[in-house]
N, C-alpha and C positions, 0 to 999 in steps of 0.2 A: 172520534176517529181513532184508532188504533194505533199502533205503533207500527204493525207491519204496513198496514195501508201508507201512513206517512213516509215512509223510508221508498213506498213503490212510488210516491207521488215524486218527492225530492228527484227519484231516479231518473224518472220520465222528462220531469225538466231538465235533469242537466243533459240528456240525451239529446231533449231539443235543441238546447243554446250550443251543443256540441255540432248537430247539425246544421243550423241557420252558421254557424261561423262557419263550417268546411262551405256552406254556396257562396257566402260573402269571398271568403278568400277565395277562391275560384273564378269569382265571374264578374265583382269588381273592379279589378285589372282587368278583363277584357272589357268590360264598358267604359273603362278609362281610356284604352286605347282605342278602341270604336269611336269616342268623342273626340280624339284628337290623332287624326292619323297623320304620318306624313305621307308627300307626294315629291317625287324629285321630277325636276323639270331640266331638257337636255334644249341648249338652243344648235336649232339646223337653219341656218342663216348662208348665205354668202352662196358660191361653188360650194356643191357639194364634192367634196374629196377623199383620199385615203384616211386625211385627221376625222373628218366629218366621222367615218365611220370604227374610227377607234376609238373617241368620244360616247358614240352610242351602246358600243360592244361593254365598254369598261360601267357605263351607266347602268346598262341593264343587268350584268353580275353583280353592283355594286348593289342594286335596290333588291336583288334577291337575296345574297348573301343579311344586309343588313335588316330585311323585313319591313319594307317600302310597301304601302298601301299600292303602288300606283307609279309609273313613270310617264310625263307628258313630255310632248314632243313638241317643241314650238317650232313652228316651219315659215320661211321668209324666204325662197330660196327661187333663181330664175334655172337651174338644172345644175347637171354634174356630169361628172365621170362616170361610166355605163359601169366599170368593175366597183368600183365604192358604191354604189346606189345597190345595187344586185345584192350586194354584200350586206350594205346596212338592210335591205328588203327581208333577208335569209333571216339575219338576227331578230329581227321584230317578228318574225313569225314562228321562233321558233323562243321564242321568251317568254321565262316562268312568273313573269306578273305582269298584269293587265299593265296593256300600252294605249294612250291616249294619242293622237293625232291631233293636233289641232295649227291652224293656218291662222297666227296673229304676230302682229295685232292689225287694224282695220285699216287697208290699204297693204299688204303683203300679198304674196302670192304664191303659191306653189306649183312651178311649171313645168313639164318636162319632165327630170329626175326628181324633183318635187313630188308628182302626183303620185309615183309609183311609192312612198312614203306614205303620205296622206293614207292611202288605199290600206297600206299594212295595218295601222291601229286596229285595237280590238272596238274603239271607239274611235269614231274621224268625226269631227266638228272644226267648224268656220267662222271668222269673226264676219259683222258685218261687212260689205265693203272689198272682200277679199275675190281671190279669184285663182279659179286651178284648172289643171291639164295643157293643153298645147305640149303634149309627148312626142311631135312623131319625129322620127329620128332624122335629123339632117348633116349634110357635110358640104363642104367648100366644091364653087366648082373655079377653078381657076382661070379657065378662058373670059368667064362674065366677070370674077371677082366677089361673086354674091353667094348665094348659099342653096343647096338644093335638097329633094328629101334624097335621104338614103336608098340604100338597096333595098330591092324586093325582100328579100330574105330576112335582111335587117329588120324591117318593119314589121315581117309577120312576126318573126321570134318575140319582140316585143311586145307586139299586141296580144299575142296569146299568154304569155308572161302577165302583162298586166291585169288576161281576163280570168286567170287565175288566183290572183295575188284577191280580185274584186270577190271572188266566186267563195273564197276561202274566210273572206270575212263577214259575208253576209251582203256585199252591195252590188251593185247591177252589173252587170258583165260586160253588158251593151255598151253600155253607155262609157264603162272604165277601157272598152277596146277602142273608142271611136277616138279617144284622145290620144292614140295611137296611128289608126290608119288614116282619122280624117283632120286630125290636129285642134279637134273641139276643146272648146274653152267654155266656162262656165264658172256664173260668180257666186254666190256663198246661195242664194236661195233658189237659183236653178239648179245647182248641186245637192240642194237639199230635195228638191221637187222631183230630181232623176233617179233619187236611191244613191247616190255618189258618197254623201255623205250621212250622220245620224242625227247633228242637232247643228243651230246658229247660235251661238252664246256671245256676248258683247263680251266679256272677258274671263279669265283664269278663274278668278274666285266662283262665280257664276256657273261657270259650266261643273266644274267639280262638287259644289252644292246639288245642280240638279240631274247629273250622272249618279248619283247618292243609290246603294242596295238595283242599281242593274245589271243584272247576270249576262257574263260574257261567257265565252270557251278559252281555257287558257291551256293548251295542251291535250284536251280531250276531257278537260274536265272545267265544270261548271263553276264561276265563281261569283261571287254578289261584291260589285265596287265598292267600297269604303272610304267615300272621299268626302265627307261634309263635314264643313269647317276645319279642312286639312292644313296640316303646317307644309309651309311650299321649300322646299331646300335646290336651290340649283347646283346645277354639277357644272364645273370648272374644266376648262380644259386644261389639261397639264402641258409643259414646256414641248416634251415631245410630242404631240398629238398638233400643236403649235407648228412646228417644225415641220412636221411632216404633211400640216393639210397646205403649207408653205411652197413647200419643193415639189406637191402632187399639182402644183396649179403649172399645166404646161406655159405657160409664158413666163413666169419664172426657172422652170427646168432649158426652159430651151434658152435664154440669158444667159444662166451660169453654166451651161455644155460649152454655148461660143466662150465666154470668157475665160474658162478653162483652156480649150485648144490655142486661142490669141495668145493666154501665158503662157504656157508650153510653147511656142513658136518663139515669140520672142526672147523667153530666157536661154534657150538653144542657140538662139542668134549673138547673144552676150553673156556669155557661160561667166560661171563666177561670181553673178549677181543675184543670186538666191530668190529675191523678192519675188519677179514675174514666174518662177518655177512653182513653187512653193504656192503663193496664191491659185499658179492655174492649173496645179495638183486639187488642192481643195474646191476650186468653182468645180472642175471636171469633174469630181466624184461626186459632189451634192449634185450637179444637172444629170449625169447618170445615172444615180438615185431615184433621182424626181420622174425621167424619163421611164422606167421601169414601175412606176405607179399609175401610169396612164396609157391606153392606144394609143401606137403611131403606128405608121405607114412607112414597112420596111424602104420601098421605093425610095421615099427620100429622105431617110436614114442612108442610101445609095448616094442622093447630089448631094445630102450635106457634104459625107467625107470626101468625095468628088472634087466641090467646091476648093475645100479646106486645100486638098492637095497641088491644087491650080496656083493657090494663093502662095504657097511657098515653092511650088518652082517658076512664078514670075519673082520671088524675092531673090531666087540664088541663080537663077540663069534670066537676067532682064531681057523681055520681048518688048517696051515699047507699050505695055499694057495689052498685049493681046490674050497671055493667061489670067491677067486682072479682070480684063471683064468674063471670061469665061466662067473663072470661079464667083464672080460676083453672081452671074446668072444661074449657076447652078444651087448657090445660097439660097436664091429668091423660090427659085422654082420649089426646093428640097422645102423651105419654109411653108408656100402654098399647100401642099401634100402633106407636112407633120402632120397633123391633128386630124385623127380618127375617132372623136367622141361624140357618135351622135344624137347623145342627148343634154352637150355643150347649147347653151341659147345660140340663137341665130346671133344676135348682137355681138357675141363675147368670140363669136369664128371671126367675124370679119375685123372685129381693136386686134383679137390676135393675128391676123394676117397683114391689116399695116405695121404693127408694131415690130411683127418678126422682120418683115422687109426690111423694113426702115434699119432693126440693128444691125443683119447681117450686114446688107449696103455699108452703112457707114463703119462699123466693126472690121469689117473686110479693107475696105482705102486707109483706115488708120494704123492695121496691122501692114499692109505694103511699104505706107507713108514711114513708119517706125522702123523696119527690117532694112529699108535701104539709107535710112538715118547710119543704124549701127554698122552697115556694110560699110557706108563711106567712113566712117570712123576708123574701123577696123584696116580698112586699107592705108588710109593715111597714115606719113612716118611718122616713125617716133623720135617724139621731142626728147628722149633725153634714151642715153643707151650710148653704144660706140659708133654709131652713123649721126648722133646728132648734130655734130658739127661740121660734117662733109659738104665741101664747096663753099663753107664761108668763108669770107675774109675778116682777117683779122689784123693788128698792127706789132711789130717788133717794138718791143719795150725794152730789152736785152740782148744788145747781137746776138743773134743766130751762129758759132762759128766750131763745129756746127749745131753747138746746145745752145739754148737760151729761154729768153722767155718771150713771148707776147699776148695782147690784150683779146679777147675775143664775147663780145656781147658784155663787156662789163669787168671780166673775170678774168685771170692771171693767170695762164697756163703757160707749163714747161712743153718747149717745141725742141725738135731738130727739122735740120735741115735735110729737104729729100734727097739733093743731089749730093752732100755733104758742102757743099760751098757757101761762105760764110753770107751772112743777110744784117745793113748795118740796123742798129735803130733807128724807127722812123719810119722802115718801109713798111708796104703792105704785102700780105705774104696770102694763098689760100690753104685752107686746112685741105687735105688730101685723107686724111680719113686721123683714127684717137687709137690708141696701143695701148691700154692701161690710164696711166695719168700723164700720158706725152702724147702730143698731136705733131704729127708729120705736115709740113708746108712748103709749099714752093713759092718761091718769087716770082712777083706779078710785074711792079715796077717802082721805081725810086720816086720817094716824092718832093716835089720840087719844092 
């Protein structure tokens, strides 16, 4: 072999070994990362709320930003607040990596504000056991005490909403509207049977193994899941998201509203004592808060302040209780009316409607009971000042002639005489009113 030939051959290999390293280095790492994706999982548990859906929003920038295979959605939840469900709905459909839906663990449910979640995933799957829908929108009726469906109107928006939200991920239309107008319920493999849902999987690990290279739509473009044998990282809620899915639960907002107005009233009643101000500054602006993250029913947003205003002019002009119960009834009333969510569970309208009762009622007698506490105090004289010893009797310890001294509760005071006529010691004298540090007295009479 030649020399020229050997220098072409040496060439050609190191050109190969130069090429087999540029694929290695290139596709390596990605088989590394293929083998080991992550997946973040966001828990939707409880009321769905404003936190619920700040939670989700912060999850889903967080798994794009950071290069998340995959974000699942654990759903446990009996409904929500119609603007936070709407909201988290928007976000998951318009989110730049595949979102998984899934209703665990076995025994959960997703009802109501629930399904309309469920529905959003690029993928929805079901643990055994579980069970979704019962959407259609309901609200309190106050005559019966019980719960009835909503409005016409309500209900179609909904349902067409929900047979969009179906139509846009590939599941049945029919079936995703009837949970709507006809309040259909369905458990994990009639769900599966109606097109509702894509798979039953007994748990997390399981379903992300066998969702593994299925091609969703993520934006208008196609992408292959990458979830086998994924590392699972959950996302936390932060302090505020905390706070805020706190103060969005209307029976907490409507709490800290009254308790707010009762401090304000009271401290107003006992200026100077800072405490009940101060506190029912802060309840009042966290239940204002709160109140502005959910539908209420201006009407009686009308008899609460109604109410309120009854209750403090039976405190400053007393009728005997006839503005107490006024304003009591208009509490109860305004309370039956708050809550305009209706896709709140039926269960969770009616705890909140004895519950609100209940606090306004006793909220209300305790703020009366209190206000005419401090009224009678405030009326009552003062024990100490220059009327405090007006009309008492006291005893001459020092003729009076017409200066001296006598004894009064204990204590030693310099007296004159009112009429200037002298008083011996030993009598009794009454104080007639205090001048400084000399109390003026008359003689009552000698004692024997």
């Amino acid at each position: 072999m030649s020399i020229q030939n050997t220098h072409s051959m040496f060439a050609f290999v190191a050109a190969l070994l130069l090429c087999l390293s540029l694929v290695f280095a290139v596709f390596l790492p990605v088989r590394a990362a293929e083998s080991n994706p992550e997946i973040m999982t966001i828990q939707v548990e409880g009321t769905i709320t404003s936190g619920t859906t700040a939670s989700i929003r912060r999850g889903l920038n967080q798994a794009r930003e950071q290069g998340y295979a995959a974000v699942v959605l654990l759903i446990n939840t009996p409904g929500g607040l119609v603007t936070a469900t709407l909201d988290s709905v928007a976000d998951l459909l318009n989110a730049k990596v595949p979102v998984i839906t899934y209703v665990s663990p076995m025994g959960a449910i997703a009802a109501s504000a629930g399904s309309f979640i469920l529905l959003a995933g690029h993928v929805a799957a079901m643990s055994p056991g579980t069970t979704c829908g019962a959407a259609m929108p309901v609200q309190i009726n106050p005559e019966a005490g019980t719960t009835q469906a909503a409005e016409d109107k309500t209900i179609q928006f909904l349902a067409g909403h929900m047979r969009s939200i179906a139509e846009t991920r590939g599941h049945s239309p029919e079936i995703a509207e009837k949970f709507v107008t006809e309040s259909l319920t369905l458990d994990a493999s009639e769900a599966l049977e109606q097109g509702v849902i894509d798979r039953i999987e007994p748990d997390l690990a399981t379903l992300l193994n066998h969702i593994h290279g299925t091609e969703v739509t993520v934006l208008g473009q196609s992408v292959y899941l990458n979830t086998f044998n994924a590392t699972i990282q959950p996302l936390e809620m932060k302090f505020v998201e905390k706070m805020t899915s706190l103060l969005s639960d209307p029976q907490m907002a409507y709490i800290l509203m009254l308790l707010g107005i009762y401090g304000l009233i009271i401290g107003f009643g006992a200026p100077e004592t800072y405490v009940p101000e101060v506190l029912g500054v802060i309840s009042l602006a966290l239940g204002l808060y709160g109140l502005g993250l959910f539908e209420t029913n201006l009407f009686a947003g009308i008899l609460l302040i109604l109410g309120i205003g009854l209750l403090v002019a039976e405190v400053l002009t007393p009728t005997y209780g006839i503005l107490t119960f006024g304003g009591l009834v208009c509490l109860v009333l305004g309370t039956l009316f708050l809550p305009a969510e209706p896709l709140m569970p039926q269960n969770w309208l009616i705890r909140f409607r004895f519950l609100a009762t209940g606090v306004s009622a006793a909220g209300g007698i305790f703020m009366v009971i209190a206000m005419r506490a401090i009224l009678r105090i405030r009326r009552r004289k003062a024990s100490q000042g220059a009327s405090e010893f007006d009309g008492r009797m006291a005893r001459v310890v020092e003729t009076l002639n017409p200066e001296g001294q006598v004894m009064i509760a204990g204590e030693i005071w310099r007296a004159v005489s009112l009429d200037g006529c002298a008083i011996e010691t030993g009598q009794i004298v009454q104080v007639i009113d205090r001048q400084g540090l000399v109390v003026r007295v008359q003689a009552v009479h000698k004692e024997e």
